[in-house]
C-alpha positions, 0 to 999 in steps of 0.5 A: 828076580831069580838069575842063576850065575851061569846065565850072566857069564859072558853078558854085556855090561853097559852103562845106563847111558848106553856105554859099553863097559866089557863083558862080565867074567866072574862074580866075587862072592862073600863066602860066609854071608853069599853076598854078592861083592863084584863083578869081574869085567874084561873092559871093552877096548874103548873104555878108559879104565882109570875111574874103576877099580883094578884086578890085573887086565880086568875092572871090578864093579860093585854089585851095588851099581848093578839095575838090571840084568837081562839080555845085557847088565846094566850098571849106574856109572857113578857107582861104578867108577870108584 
């Protein structure tokens, strides 16, 4: 599956149970190698922040807890929260 970059700025982030996570802003990317590290996600208002990684107002999840990525990004919760 071919996704360009720009087509996942400002998709959903849900949980594969259905949870709303925030809207992903940015993806942090390894320069030298083009492997893709995080996602930078503004979390929705209902989420409690305190199982995920930080970076400033935003969360950070490991591109290795993302499933599916089409009309919204699905992520596995245990992964993420680490």
């Amino acid at each position: 599956m071919n996704l360009l970059a720009r087509s996942l700025s400002d998709k959903e982030v849900m949980g594969q149970d259905g949870t709303v996570i925030g809207v992903l802003q940015n993806i942090i990317a390894d320069l030298d190698t083009g492997d893709l590290l995080d996602l930078v996600v503004k979390p929705d208002a209902s989420l409690n922040t305190k199982r995920y990684r930080k970076d400033g107002n935003f969360v950070l999840i490991s591109f290795n807890a993302v499933k599916s990525a089409k009309d919204y990004i699905m992520v596995d919760k245990m992964l993420a929260e680490e």
